[in-house]
C-alpha positions as a Markdown table, in Angstrom:
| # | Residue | x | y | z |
|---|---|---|---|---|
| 1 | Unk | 145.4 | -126.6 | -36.8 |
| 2 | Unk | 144.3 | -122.9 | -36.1 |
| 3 | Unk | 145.7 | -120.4 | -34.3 |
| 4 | Unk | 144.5 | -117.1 | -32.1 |
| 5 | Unk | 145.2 | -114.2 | -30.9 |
| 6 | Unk | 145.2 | -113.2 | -27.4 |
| 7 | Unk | 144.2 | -109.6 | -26.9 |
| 8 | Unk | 145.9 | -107.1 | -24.4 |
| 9 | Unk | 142.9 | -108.2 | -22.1 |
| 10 | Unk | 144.1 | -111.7 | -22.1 |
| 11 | Unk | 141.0 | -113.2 | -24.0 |
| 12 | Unk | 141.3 | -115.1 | -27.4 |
| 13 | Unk | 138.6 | -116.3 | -29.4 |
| 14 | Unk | 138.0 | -120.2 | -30.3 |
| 15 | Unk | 137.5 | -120.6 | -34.0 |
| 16 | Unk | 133.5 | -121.5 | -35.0 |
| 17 | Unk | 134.3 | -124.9 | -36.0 |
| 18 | Unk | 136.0 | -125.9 | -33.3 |
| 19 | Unk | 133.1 | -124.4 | -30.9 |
| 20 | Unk | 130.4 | -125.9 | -33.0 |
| 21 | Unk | 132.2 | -129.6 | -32.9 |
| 22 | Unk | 132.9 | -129.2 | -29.1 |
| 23 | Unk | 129.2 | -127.9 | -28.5 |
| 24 | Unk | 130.6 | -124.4 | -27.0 |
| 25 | Unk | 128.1 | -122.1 | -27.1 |
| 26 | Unk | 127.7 | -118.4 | -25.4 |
| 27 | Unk | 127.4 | -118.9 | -21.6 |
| 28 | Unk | 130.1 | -122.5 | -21.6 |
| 29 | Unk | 132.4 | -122.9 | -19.1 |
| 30 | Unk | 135.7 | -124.0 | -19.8 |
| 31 | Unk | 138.7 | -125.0 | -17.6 |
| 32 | Unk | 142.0 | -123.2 | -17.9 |
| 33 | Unk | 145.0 | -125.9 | -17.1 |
| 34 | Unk | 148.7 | -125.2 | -17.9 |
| 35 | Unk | 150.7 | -128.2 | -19.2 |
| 36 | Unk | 154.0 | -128.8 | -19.9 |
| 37 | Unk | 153.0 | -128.2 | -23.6 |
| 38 | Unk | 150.9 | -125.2 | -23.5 |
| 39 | Unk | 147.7 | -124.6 | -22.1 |
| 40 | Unk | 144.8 | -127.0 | -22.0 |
| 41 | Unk | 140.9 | -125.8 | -22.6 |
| 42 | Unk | 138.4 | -128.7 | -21.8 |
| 43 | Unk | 134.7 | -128.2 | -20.4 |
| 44 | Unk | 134.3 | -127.4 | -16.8 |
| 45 | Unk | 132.6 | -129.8 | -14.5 |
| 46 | Unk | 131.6 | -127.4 | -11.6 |
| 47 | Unk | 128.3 | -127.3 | -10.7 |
| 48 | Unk | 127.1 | -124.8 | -13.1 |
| 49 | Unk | 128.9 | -125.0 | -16.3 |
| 50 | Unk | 125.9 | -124.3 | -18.6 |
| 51 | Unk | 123.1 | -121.2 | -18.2 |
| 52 | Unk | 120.3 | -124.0 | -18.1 |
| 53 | Unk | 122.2 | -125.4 | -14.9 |
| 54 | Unk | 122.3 | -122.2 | -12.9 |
| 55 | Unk | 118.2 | -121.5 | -13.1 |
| 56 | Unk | 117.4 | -121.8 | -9.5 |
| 57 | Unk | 120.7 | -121.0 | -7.6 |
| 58 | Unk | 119.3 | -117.6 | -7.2 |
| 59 | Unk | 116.4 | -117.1 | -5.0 |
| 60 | Unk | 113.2 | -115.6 | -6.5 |
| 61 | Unk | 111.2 | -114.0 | -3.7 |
| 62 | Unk | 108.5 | -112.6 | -6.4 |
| 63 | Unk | 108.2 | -115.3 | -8.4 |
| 64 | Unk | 107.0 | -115.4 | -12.2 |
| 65 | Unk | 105.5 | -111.8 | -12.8 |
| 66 | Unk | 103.6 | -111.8 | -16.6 |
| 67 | Unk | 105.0 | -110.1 | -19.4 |
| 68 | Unk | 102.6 | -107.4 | -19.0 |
| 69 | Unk | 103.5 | -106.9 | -15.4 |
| 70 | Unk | 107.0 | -106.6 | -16.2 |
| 71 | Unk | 107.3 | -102.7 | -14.9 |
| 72 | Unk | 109.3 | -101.8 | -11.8 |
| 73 | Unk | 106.5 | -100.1 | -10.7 |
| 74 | Unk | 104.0 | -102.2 | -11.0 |
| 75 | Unk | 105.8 | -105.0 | -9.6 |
| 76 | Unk | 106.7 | -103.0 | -6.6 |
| 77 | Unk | 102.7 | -102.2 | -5.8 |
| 78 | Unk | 102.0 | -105.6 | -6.7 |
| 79 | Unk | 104.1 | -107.0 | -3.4 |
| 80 | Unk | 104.2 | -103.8 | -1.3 |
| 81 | Unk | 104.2 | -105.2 | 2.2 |
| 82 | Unk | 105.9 | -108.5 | 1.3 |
| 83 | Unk | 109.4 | -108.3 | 3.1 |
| 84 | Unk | 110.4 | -107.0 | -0.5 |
């Protein structure tokens, strides 16, 4: 069994091994649910509980822009006149 600390923000830190057996990674959403004998972390099964599952909820006016095209400029000269 391992134990954690909560910090004065209220956050705690889930050992590695229990994050690597449960497949938590950076990003994982996890539901909060108080029990009678504690509190209960399990995955949460909202729409978007990994970052893969949220590409798309945001609309992309621009679409892709290249690497190379990546400055604000640039971008903004590129679509000048677009409702942008």
């Amino acid at each position: 069994m391992s134990s954690v600390t909560v910090s004065v923000k209220g956050q705690v830190v889930l050992p590695a091994d229990i994050r690597r057996k449960l497949g938590i990674v950076g990003g994982s959403r996890l539901e909060v649910v108080a029990s009678e004998g504690g509190v209960l972390l399990r995955p949460f099964k909202g729409k978007a509980s990994r970052v893969e599952d949220g590409i798309g909820l945001v609309p992309n006016p621009v679409g892709p822009v290249p690497i190379e095209d990546m400055d604000g400029g640039r971008i903004l000269a590129r679509f000048k006149g677009k409702g942008l």
